[in-house]
N, C-alpha and C positions, 0 to 999 in steps of 0.2 A: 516636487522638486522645482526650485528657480526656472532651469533650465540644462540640459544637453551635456555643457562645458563646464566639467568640474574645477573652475580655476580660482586661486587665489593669489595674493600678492604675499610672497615671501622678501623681508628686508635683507638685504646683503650682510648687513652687518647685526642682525639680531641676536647673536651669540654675544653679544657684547653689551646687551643692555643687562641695567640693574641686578633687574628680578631674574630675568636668564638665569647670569654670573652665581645667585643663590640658589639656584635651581643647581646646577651645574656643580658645585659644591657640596652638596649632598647629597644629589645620585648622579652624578656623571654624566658621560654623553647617553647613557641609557636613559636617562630621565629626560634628555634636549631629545631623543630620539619620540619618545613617549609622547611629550607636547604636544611637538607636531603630530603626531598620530592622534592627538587629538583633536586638534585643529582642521585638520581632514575630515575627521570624524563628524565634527560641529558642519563642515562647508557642504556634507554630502547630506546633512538633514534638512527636514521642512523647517523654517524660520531662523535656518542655524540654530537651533537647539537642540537639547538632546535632555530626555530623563537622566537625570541626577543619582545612580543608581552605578554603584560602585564595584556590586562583583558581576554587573553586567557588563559593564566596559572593561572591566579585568576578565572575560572572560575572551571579550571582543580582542583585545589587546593584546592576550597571553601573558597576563603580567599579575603581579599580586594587588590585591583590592586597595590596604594598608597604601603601598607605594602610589598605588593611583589616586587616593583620598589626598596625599598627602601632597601629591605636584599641584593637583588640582585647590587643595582648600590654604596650603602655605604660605604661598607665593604672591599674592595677589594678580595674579595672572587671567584669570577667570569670576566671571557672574554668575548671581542667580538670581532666579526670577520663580515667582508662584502660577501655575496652571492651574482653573479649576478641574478638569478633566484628567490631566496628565502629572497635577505633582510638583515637585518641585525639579526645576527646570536648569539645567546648564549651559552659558554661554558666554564666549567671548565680545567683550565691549568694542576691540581692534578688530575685530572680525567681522562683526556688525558693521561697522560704521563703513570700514572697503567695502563690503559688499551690496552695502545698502547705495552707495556710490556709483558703483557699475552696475548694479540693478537700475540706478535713474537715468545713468548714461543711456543704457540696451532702451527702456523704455521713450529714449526725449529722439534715439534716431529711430526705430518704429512709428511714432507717431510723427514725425517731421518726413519720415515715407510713405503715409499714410496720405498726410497733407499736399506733397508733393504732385501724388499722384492722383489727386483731387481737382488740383490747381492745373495737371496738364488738360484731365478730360473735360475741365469747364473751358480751358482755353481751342478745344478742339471741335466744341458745340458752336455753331451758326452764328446764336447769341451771344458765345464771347466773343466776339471781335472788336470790341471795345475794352481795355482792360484795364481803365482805374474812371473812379466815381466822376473826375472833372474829365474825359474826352466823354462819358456817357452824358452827363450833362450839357457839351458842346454841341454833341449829336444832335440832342433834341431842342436845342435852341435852335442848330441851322437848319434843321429841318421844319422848323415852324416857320422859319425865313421863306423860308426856299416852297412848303406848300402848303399857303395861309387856311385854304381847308381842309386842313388835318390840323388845326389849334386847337379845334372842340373835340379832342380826345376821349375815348371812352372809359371807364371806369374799370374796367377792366387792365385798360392798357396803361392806365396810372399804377397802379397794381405791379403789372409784370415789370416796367421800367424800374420803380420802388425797389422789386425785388435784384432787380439786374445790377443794383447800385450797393445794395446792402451784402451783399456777395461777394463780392468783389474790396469791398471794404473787410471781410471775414478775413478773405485770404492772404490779403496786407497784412493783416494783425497776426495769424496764426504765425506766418512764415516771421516775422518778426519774434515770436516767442520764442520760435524752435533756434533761430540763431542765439536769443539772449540764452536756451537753455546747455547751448554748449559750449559758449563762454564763461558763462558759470562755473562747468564743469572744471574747466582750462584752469581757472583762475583759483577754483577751491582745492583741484588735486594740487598744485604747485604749492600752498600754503600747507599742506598737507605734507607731499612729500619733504618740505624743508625745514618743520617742525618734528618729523619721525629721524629725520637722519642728520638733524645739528645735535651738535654737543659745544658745552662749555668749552670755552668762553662765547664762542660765538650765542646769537643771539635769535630766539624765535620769536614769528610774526604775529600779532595779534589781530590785524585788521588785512583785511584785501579787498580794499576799495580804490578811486580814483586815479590818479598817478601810477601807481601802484598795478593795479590791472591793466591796465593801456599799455604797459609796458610789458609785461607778461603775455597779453596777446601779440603785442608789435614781436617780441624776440617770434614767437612762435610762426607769425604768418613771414618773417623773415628766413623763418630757415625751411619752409615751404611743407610745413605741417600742417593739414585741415583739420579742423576745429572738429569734424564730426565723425573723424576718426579717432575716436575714444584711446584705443589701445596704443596708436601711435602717440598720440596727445602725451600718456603718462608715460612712456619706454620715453620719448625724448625729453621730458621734465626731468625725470630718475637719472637719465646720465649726466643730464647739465647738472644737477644743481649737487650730485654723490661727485663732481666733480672739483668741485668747491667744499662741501662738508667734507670731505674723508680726506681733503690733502692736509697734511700737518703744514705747511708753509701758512697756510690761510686760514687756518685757527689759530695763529700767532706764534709758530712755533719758529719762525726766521728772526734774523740778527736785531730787526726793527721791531718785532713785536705785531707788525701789523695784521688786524683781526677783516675777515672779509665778511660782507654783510647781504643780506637777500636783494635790496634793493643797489649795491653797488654791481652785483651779478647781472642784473635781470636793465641797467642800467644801458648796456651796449649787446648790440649784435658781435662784436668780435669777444667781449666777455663772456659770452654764453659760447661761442663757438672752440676757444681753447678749453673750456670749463669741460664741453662734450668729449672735444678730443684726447683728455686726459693733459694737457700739458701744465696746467696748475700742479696735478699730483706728482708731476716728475721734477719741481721747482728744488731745489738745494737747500737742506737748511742752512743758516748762518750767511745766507748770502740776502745781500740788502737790493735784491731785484723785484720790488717789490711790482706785482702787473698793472699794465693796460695805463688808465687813466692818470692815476699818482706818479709813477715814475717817468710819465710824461711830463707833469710839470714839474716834477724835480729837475727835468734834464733841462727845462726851459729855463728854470730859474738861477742855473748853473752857465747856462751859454750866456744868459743876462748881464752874469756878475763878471765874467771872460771879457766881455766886450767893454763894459767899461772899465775895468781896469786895463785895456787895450789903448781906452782914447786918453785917459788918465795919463798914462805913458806918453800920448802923443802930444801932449799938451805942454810937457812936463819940458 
């Protein structure tokens, strides 16, 4: 097993996609109920796999084999894959791909505590008291200043300095990695969760680089979320941005039509911060209120057109 915590990400709105809705059509909620009892099933195995063996899971399941063959092989819902030991193999590709996710998260903060606590004991040895490669270098210049016989160093203590420098350069670098790897993290689940839970018309993201990320961290260390708390990371992506996908005002369903986008979201700290607290999803349809940024410069371009036809008059 992974690990301890049987957990997975269930979507709020998964009753609702495609293959679901076909699922759902043919056997009911008995068969959405089944799914997931599969999916469970998949998340409590080694590799999230599971043998492909049909009245074994119908027996597991209490269900008839037929009906299980049939959620499983219909719908496109499920993979398979060849084992040479085991056979042929069942597994979800959505299932995979989360868990392989929070597998690397649990993995990047173990070893960024690993590093940590590497980094405290070298700084509590005698020898670190120097802690980056240019004051170790300053050291031993002033100190050659300060006692001209100790220039002729021994060979040895070329060695130890060498090492003291190279060290200390490690744990630059490490702690470096462990940040870029939960950045990463931040930046890949957000593209992730806003690509699982758009829908038409709005529009999913293909890239998450540059601009784009910078902003995605900026909203997140603005609403005073650390990056290396994994779980908090995606519970606050998931509300921001299901806050923007699931209101019908912001899939274009108001007076104006206007459609909202990842990048107009993920734009302001006060548009991620209505976005969390649900008030996009309580916007009115048919009303031309359209948020934040745009209806600011509508209101501008309106006070604009007021004022000169104000001096117009005064002229007149």
């Amino acid at each position: 097993m992974k690990d301890k915590s049987y957990y997975f990400q269930h979507d709020c709105n998964a009753r609702q996609d495609e293959k679901i809705l076909a699922l759902r059509m043919k056997h009911g909620w008995e068969g959405y109920g089944l799914y997931w009892a599969l999916i469970e099933r998949l998340r409590e195995s080694d590799n999230y796999s599971c043998v492909c063996d049909y009245n074994l899971i119908a027996y597991d399941l209490r269900s008839d084999a037929n009906k299980i063959k049939s959620i499983i092989e219909d719908f496109r819902l499920f993979d398979f894959a060849t084992d040479e030991n085991r056979g042929k193999l069942l597994y979800s590709r959505r299932l995979l791909e989360d868990m392989n996710l929070k597998d690397d998260a649990r993995e990047a903060k173990v070893e960024a505590g690993k590093k940590g606590a590497e980094a405290k004991k070298k700084k509590a040895e005698p020898k670190q008291t120097l802690s980056t490669p240019q004051a170790d270098l300053k050291h031993t210049l002033s100190s050659a200043k300060a006692e001209p016989k100790q220039c002729s160093s021994t060979p040895q203590a070329n060695i130890i300095e060498e090492n003291i420098i190279e060290e200390n350069i490690t744990t630059t670098t490490n702690a470096r990695e462990s940040e870029n790897d939960f950045e990463g993290f931040a930046t890949s689940e957000a593209m992730r969760i806003w690509n699982n839970t758009v829908s038409e018309p709005m529009q999913a993201i293909a890239v998450m680089q540059g601009s784009r990320r910078d902003l995605v961290l900026s909203r997140l260390e603005s609403a005073g979320i650390s990056l290396e708390d994994t779980e908090a990371v995606s519970q606050w992506l998931r509300k921001t941005i299901e806050g923007v996908t699931l209101s019908r005002y912001c899939r274009g369903k108001g007076k104006d039509g206007w459609i909202a986008n990842f990048d107009w979201l993920f734009s302001s700290d006060e548009n991620c911060l209505k976005s969390y607290e649900g008030m996009y999803k309580k916007l009115h349809e048919g009303k031309n209120n359209r948020p934040n940024s745009t209806a600011i410069l509508d209101n501008s371009h309106q006070q604009k057109k007021t004022l000169e036809e104000i001096a117009n008059q005064q002229n007149a």
